[in-house]
C-alpha positions, 0 to 999 in steps of 0.5 A: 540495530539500524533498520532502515530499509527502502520499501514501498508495501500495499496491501489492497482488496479481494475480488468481492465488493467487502473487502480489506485495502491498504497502502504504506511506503517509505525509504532508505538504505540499510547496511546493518544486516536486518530489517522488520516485516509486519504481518497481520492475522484476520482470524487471529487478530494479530499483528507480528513482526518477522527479522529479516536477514538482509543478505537473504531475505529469510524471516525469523520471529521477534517477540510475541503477536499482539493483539489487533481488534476484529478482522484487522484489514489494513496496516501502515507504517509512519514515515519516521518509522516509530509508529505502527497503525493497523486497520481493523474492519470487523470492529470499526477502529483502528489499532495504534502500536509504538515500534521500540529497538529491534523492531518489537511493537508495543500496543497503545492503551486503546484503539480509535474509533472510526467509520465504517469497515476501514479497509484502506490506510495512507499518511502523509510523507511529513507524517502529520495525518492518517487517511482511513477509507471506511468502505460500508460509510463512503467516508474518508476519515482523517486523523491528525498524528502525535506519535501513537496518539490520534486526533479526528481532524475538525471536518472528518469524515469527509464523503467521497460521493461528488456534490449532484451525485447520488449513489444509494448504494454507496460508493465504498471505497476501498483504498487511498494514496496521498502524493509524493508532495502530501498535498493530494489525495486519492480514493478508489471507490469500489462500488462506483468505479471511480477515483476520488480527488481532493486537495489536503490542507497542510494544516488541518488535514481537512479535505476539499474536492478538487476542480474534477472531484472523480475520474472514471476507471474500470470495474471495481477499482481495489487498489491505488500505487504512486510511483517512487518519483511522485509522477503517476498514479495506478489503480487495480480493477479487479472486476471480471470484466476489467482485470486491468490497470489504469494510470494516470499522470500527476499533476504535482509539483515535483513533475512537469505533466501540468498545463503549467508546472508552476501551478500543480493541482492535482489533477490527473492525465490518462497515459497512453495505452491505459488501461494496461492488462492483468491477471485475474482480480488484481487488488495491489499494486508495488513499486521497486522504489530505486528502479523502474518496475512494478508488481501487481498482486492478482488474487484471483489467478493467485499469481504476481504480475511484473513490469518495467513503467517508464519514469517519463511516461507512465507506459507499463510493460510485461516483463518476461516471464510476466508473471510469477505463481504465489500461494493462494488468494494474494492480497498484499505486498511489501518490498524491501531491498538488502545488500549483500556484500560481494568480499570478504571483508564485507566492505563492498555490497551489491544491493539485493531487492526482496518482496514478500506477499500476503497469502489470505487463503493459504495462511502464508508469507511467499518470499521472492528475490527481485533482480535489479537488473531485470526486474524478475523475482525469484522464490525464495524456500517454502511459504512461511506458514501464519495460522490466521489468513495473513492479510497485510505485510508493511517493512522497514 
């Protein structure tokens, strides 16, 4: 069956400084009536996959869980969506799976070491490289990509504490972001409340700090979300004292924010009225990729906070209501749109958004329809239970 759901997912960390953090996206529009939801398990260390029905949204099982190594943390789907990579923080590796017909996944034979507690996964849009954020090392490791086999790329791991910056502590880094381009990459750093900026090289996937390596942001940065068109660049703080997003303008080739547009270099722009307010311990943040809105997962309020950003300028504004009520302690979310055909022979379809968000307290999925007029999502039936502490969900 043909699965090629549009979606954006990001599965970001929790209030406290030791925390999961990922993000993952990909596109297209499917007719054929199903997708794929994957769901990892913390105390279960599984990864699972769900059928969607793409005219309601509902979950069903596909085949058995598989196993993950320790505390899986982080997931992310390549860009071709035949390969699976999950980030297991409690046992430093992360878990690679092939995804067959139908969805199902089959492990590799063996995982791959990395840095320390990774919390945090992004590929590129050519799917050449996979960026992992080693929370407890300050380190970005990078890996090249053949299928599900992975490659530490010449370099790798790369700090991402500043040249003449000492930081005794760490600055763990929780989450990254590669642009829309795959030419830039973002860190946020947790500990240190900054964002990371490196340039990446086309070839090698070795990183280079750009001309302005960090940018100041609020208090404990857990999450990072770049818009469909490439243009900006949100970040989470879930510190108590900040609850806030920051948004930045990209300089990037596929956008005008740059001194000079023919030369993008990556840096980033602070849009006018950032930072904008959250709810409590914001650690997500989701884009509907075929409209302008966008959804923050707030752990600590256990609730999901709803906008409208403008594509020109990056400016978020609640919607109304501005927030929807999920189960307990939200960590993650993945949005994947449906159609839904409106006669009866089934020849025309209005399409039809959903997203599903990770519920670490509760052990559940929540299940929302989102309105591609207004923006609002709706809930959809009962949480489904995941025995475990579901901590990520990515699509297709």
């Amino acid at each position: 069956m043909g699965m090629k759901f549009r979606f954006l997912a990001y599965v970001l960390l929790p209030i406290s400084l030791f925390c999961l953090a990922a993000c993952s996206s990909n596109s297209g529009t499917n007719t054929s009536g199903t997708g794929v939801l994957y769901v990892t398990a913390q105390a279960n260390t599984t990864v699972s996959a769900y059928i969607v029905t793409q005219s309601t949204g509902a979950l069903s099982t596909n085949g058995q869980s598989i196993g993950t190594g320790s505390d899986p943390s982080a997931i992310v789907l390549s860009p071709a969506a035949d390969a699976l990579f999950v980030a297991n923080r409690g046992s430093n590796s992360i878990s690679s799976y092939t995804i067959n017909s139908g969805g199902s996944l089959t492990a590799a034979s063996a995982t791959t070491p990395t840095g320390k507690r990774p919390v945090g996964l992004a590929i590129d849009p050519g799917g050449k490289f996979l960026f992992v954020a080693n929370q407890l090392s300050s380190d970005i490791s990078v890996f090249s990509i053949n299928g599900t086999a992975l490659t530490q790329v010449p370099g790798s791991p790369f700090t991402t504490i500043p040249a003449g910056y000492s930081y005794p502590n760490g600055t763990l880094p929780a989450a990254v972001a590669v642009s829309r381009t795959g030419k830039f990459l973002y860190v946020a750093n947790q500990l240190a409340n900054f964002v990371s900026a490196f340039s990446i090289n086309s070839t090698t996937g070795a990183l280079t700090a750009l001309g302005v390596p960090f940018y100041n942001v609020g208090i404990a940065p857990s999450g990072l979300g770049v818009t469909p068109n490439g243009g900006f660049l949100y970040v989470t703080n879930a510190g108590a004292d900040s609850n806030n997003i920051s948004a930045f303008a990209i300089c990037d080739a596929l956008v005008t924010s740059c001194v000079n547009p023919n030369s993008p270099d990556g840096t980033l722009t602070t849009v006018a009225g950032s930072p904008f307010p959250a709810g409590l311990g914001p650690v997500a943040i989701a884009f509907d990729p075929g409209f302008n809105f966008a959804y923050v997962v707030d752990r600590g309020s256990n609730q999901i906070s709803q906008y409208a950003y403008g594509p020109g300028d990056g400016v978020l504004t609640p919607l109304s209501p501005g927030t929807i009520s999920t189960g307990s302690a939200p960590v993650s979310i993945a949005i994947l749109s449906g159609v839904v055909p409106t006669d009866v022979g089934n020849s025309l379809f209005n399409t039809i958004d959903y997203a599903y968000v990770a519920n670490l307290g509760a052990g559940t999925i929540s299940t929302f329809s989102l309105s591609t007029t207004s923006g609002l999502l709706n809930v959809i039936g009962q949480p489904l239970v995941i025995f475990g502490q579901t901590s990520a969900v990515t699509g297709r």
